[in-house]
C-alpha positions in Angstrom: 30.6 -14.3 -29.3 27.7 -14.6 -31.5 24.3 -14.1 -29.4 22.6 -17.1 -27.7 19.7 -15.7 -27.4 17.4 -14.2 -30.0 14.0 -13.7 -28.1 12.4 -14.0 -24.5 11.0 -17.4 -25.0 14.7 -18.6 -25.3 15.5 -17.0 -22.1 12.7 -18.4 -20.8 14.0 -21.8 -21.9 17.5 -21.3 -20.4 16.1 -20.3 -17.2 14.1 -23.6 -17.3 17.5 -25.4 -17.5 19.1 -24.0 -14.8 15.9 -25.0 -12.1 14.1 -22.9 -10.3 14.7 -24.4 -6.7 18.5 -25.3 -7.4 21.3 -23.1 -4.9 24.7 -22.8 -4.8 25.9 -21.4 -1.8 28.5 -19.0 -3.2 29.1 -15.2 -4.3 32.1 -16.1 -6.2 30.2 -16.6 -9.5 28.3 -13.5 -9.1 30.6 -11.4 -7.5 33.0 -11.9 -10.3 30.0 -11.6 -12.9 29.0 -8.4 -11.4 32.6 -7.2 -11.7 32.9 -8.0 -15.4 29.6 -5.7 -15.9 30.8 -3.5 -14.0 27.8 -3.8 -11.6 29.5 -3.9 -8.4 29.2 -0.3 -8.1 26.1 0.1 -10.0 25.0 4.0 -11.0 22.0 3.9 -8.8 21.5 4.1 -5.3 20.9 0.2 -4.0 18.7 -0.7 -1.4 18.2 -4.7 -0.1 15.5 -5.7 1.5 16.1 -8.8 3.6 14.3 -10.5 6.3 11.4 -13.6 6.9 7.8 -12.3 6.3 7.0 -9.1 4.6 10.4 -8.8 2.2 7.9 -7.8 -0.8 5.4 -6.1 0.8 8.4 -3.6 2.2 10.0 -3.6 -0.7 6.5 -2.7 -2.9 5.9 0.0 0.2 9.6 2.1 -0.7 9.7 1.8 -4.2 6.4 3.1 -4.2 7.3 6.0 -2.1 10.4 6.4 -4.4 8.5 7.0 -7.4 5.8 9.2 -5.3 9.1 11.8 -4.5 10.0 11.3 -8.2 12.4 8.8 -8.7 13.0 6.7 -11.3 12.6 3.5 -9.3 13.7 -0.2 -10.1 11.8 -2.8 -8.0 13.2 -6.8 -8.1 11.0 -9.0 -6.2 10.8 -12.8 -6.1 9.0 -15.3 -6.8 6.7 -14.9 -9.7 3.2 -15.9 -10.4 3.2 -16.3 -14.3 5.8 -15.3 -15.6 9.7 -14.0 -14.7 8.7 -10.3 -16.0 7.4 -9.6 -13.0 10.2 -9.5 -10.6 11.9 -6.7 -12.8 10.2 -3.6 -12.5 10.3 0.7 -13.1 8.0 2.6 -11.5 5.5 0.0 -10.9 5.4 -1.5 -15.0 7.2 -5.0 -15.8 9.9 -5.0 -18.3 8.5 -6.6 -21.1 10.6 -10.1 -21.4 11.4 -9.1 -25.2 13.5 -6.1 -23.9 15.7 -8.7 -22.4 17.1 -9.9 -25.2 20.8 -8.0 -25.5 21.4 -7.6 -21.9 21.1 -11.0 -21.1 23.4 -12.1 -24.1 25.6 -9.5 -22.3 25.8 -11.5 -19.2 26.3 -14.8 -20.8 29.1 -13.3 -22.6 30.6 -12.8 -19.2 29.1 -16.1 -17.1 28.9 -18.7 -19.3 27.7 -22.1 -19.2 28.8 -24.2 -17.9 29.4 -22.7 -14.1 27.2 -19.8 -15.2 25.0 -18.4 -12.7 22.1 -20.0 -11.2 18.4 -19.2 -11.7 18.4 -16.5 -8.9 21.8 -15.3 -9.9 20.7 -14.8 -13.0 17.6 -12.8 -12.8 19.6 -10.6 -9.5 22.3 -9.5 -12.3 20.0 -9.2 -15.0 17.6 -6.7 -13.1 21.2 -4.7 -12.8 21.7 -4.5 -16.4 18.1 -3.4 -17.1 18.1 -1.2 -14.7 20.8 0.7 -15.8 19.5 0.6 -19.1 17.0 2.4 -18.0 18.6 4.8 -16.3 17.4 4.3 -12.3 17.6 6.7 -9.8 17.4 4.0 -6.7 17.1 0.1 -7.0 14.5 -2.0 -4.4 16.4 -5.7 -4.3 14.4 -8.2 -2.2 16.6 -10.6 -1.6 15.6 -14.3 -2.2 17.1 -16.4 0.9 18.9 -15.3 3.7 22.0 -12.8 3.5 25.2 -14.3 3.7 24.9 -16.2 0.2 22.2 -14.3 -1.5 23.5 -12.9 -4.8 21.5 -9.4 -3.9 24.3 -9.3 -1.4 27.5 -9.7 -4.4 27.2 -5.7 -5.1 27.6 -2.4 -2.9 24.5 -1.3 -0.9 23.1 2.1 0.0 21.1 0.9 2.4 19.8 -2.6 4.3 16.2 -3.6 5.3 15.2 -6.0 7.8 11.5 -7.3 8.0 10.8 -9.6 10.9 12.7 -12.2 10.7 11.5 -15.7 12.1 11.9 -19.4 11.3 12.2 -20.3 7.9 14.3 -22.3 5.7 15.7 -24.3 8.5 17.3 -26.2 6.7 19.2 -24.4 4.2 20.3 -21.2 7.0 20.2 -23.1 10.4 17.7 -25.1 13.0 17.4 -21.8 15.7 16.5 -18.5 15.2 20.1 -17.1 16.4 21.5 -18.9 13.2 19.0 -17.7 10.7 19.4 -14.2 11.9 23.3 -14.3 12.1 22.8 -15.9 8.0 20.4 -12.7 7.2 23.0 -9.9 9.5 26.0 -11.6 7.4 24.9 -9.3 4.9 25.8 -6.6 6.6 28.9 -5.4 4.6 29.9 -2.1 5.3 29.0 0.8 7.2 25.6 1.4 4.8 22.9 2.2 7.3 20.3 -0.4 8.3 16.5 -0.5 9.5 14.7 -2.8 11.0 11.6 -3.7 11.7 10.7 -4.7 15.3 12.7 -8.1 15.9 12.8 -11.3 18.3 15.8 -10.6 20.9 18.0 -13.2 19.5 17.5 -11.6 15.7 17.8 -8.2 17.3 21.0 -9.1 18.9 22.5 -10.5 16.1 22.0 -7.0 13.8 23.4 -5.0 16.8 26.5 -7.4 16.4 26.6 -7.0 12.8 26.1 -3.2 12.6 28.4 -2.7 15.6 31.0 -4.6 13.9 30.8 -3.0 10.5 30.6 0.5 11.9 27.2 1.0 10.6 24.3 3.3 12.0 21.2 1.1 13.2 17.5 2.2 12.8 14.8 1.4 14.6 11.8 2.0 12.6 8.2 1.7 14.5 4.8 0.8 13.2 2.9 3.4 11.6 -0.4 4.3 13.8 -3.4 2.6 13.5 -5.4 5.1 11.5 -3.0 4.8 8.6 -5.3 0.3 8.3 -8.0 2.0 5.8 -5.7 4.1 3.4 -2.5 1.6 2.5 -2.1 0.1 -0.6 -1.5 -3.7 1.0 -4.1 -4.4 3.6 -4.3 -5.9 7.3 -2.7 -5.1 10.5 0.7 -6.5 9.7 1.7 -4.0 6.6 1.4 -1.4 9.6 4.8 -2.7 10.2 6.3 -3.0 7.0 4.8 0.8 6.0 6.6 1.9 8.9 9.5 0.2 8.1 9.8 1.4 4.5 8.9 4.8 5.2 12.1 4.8 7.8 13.9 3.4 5.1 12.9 6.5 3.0 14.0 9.0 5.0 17.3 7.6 4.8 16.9 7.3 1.2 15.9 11.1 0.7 19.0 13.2 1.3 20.9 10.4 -1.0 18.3 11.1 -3.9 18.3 14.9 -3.0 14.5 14.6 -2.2 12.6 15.8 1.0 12.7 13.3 4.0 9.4 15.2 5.4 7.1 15.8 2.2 4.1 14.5 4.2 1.5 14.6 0.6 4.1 12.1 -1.1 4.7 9.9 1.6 0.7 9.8 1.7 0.8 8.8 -2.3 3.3 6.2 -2.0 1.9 4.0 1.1 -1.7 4.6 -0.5 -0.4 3.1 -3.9 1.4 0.7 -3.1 0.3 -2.8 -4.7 1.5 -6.1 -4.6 -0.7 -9.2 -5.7 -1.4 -12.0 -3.3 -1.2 -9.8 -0.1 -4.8 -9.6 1.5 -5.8 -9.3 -1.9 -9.4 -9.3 -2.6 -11.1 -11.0 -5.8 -14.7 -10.8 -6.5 -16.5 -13.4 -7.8 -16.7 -15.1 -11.2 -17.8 -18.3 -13.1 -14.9 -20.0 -12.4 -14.4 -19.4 -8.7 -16.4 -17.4 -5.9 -15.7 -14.3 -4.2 -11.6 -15.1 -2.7 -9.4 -13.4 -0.3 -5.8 -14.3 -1.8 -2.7 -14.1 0.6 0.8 -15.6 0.6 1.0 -16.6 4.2 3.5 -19.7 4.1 4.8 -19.9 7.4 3.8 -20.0 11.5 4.7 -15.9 11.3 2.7 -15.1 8.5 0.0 -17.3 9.4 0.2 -15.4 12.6 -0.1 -11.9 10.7 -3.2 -13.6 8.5 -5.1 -14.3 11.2 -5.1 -11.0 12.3 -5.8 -9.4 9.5 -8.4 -11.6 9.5 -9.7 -10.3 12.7 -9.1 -7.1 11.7 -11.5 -7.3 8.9 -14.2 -9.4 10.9 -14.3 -6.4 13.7 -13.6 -3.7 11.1 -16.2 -4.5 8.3 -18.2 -8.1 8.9 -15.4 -9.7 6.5 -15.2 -13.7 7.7 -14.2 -16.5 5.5 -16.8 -19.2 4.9 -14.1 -21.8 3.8 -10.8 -21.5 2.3 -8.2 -23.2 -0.3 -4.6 -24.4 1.3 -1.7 -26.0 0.4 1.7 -25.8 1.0 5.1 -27.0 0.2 6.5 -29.8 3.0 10.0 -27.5 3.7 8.2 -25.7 5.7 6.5 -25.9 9.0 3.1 -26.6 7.2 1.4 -28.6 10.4 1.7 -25.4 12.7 0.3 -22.9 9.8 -2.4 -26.1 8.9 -3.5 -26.6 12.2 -3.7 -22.2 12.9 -6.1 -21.8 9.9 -8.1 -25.0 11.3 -8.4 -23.2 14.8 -9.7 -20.0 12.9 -11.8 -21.6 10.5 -13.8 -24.1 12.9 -16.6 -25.9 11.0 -15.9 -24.3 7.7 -15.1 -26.6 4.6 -11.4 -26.6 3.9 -10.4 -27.6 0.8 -6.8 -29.2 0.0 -5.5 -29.5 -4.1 -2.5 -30.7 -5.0 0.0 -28.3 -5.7 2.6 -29.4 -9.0 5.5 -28.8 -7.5 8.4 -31.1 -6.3 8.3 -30.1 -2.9 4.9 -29.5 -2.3 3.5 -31.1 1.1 1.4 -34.2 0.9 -2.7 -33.6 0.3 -3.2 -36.5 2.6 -0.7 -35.8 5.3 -2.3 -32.0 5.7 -5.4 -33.1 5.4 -5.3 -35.6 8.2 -3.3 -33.5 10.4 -6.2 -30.6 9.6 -9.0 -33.1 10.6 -7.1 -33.9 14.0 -9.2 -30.7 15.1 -12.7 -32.0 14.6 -15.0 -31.8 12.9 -13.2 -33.3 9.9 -14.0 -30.6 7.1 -10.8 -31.4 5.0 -11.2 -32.5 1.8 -8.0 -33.3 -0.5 -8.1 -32.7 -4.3 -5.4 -34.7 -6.1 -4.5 -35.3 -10.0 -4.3 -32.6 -12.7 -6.4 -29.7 -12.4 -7.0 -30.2 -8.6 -7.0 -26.3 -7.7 -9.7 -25.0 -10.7 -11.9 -28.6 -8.9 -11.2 -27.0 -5.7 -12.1 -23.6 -7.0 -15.1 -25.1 -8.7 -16.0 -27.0 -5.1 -15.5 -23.7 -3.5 -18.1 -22.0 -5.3 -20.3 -24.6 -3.9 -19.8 -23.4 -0.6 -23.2 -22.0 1.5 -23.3 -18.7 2.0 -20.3 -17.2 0.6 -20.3 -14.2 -0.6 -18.4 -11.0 -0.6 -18.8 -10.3 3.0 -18.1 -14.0 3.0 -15.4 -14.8 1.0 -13.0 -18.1 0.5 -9.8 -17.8 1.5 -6.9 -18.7 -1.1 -4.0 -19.1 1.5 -0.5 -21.2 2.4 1.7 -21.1 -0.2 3.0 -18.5 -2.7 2.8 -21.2 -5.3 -0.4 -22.1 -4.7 -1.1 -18.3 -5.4 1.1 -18.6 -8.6 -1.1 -21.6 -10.2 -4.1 -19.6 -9.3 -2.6 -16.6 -11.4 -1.2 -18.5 -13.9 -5.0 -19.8 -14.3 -6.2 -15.7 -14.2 -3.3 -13.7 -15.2 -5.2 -10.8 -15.3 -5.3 -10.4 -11.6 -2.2 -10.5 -11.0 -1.4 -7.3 -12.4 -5.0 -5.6 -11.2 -5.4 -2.9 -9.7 -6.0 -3.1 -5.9 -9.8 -2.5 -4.6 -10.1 0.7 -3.0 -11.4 -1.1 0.0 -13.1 -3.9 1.7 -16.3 -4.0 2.2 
């Protein structure tokens, strides 16, 4: 078969084709892609992150404790900001897109169109081949939504993650908690160890159920102590959690990479390294926008987690937001997180663009169900260019300032058209701290 694709920006094009939001709830595809490669199995220890909230932030927290013991580490995250390159990863540097080139003419050899893989699929299986191109030690796989379907959940694991899980995708995995929880447990394939983060009893229960019935060893993992807030890599309250989770997950990992479990100075680099844009990230000012504190909060739960960080930093350090960017998509529970940030913000100015995106939630809609909390400070920005007007509006804001920054929350896609605006920061280095 003569090669379909000669350079990234075809890939790129291909990709385009297939739709970024389109599913197909089925392994069969992948599973028997994966066999062809001879991926099933790969030559690296696997780990898969799954959960609600906090999937990346975990997932940035072990592979960065991997590398810190010396592993060649692969880390495949989702969704991008800018471009696809960076959800495939070795020890913290994106694969450049034109590296791609003969691996993915590899796979379409073996799925082609059409019934070829979907978008997701196709990136998951990718990341395999690269990886072992590159010759990995251990894997990170975030997986995308839910277990039961998700193609990270086609090949073998080593070892399975749980972050918090809470209500999300109702309706895609289920309308209760129980239901999205047994979806996320149903990848629990073998007897491969799990950890988990602290859960709701009904989640809880169903990864007991899961683990029992697959004969596999359950870990509880517990939230690192307080004193750890001022040195992690990701910042606020909540990445207590996932720190504590991924360095549980570690010392699973360790004896299976022949590394030391109890190496206290690595574990120290790896947590203080760790980086992963959008997460409580802080951006100083510039012409085109003031000082911003960037987060992915998209849901009630990680709204939840926001606004304590958000506490956090007021009682820590004086850090309050004097306004803030939202928007969201209108699949999730937008009203709940909309009407949370209203609560916290009071008075301040809140400022509501447009997001391009077919399933982004209404300006209007959020911006009458924000005012519904007087005063009215919502202000909706639609048409082309509505986030660098609400940017440009922010920087207009009175007193903001470092110590008074706008928050850039609700949406990871609202965070990806703000990076795609400033690539740069989405691959900068963390600040050392907040002021």
């Amino acid at each position: 078969m003569s090669a379909m694709f000669h350079n990234f920006r075809e890939i790129l094009t291909h990709l385009d084709s297939l739709g970024l939001f389109h599913m197909d709830m089925r392994l069969g595809r992948m599973r028997r892609a994966l066999s062809a490669l001879g991926l099933t199995r790969p030559p690296f220890t696997v780990v898969q992150i799954l959960g609600t909230n906090g999937k990346g932030s975990t997932a940035a927290f072990l592979a960065s404790l991997c590398a810190a013991h010396g592993c060649k580490t692969g880390l495949y995250t989702s969704p991008h900001f800018v471009s696809p390159e960076e959800r495939i990863r070795v020890n913290g540097q994106a694969l450049p897109g034109e590296s791609w080139t003969a691996r993915a003419n590899a796979l379409m050899a073996e799925a082609p169109p059409p019934g070829g893989l979907t978008y997701f699929e196709f990136l998951t299986a990718l990341a395999l081949l690269l990886f072992r191109e590159h010759g990995v030690d251990v894997a990170v796989l975030e997986a995308g939504l839910g277990g039961r379907h998700d193609a990270t959940t086609a090949l073998d694991a080593d070892l399975l993650c749980y972050t918090p899980i809470a209500l999300d995708h109702r309706d895609i995995l289920g309308p209760t908690l129980a239901a999205i929880a047994s979806d996320k447990a149903a990848a629990v394939r073998g007897p491969a160890p799990l950890c988990t983060a602290p859960q709701f009893p009904a989640a809880a229960r169903c990864l007991e159920e899961a683990a029992r019935a697959r004969h596999a060893p359950l870990h509880q993992a517990e939230a690192l102590p307080a004193a750890w807030l001022p040195r992690l890599g990701l910042a606020g309250p909540h990445q207590l959690v996932n720190a504590g989770l991924a360095l549980a997950a570690w010392r699973q990992l360790a004896p299976l990479l022949g590394r030391r479990a109890d190496d206290a100075a690595a574990q120290t680099r790896g947590l203080t390294r760790a980086f992963l844009a959008g997460r409580l990230q802080r951006v100083p000012a510039a012409e085109e926008y003031p000082p911003l504190l960037l987060d992915g909060a998209h849901n009630p739960h990680g709204m939840r987690a926001l606004l304590r960080s958000l506490d956090y930093l007021e009682q820590s350090s004086g850090v309050r937001p004097a306004g803030a960017v939202f928007s969201c998509l209108g699949d999730k529970d937008w009203r709940t997180s909309a009407l949370m940030l209203k609560r916290r913000l009071g008075a301040a100015p809140l400022f509501i663009p447009a997001l391009d995106n077919p399933r982004a939630a209404d300006i209007h809609n959020v911006a009458a169900a924000c005012d519904s909390l007087p005063p009215a400070t919502a202000r909706p920005l639609e048409g082309p260019n509505a986030l660098p007007r609400a940017l440009a509006a922010a920087r207009r804001v009175k007193g903001a300032s470092p110590e008074r920054p706008i928050l850039l929350t609700g949406s990871l896609y609202l965070l990806a058209e703000f990076f795609t605006l400033f690539p740069n920061l989405a691959a900068a280095a963390p600040p050392k701290a907040l002021p």
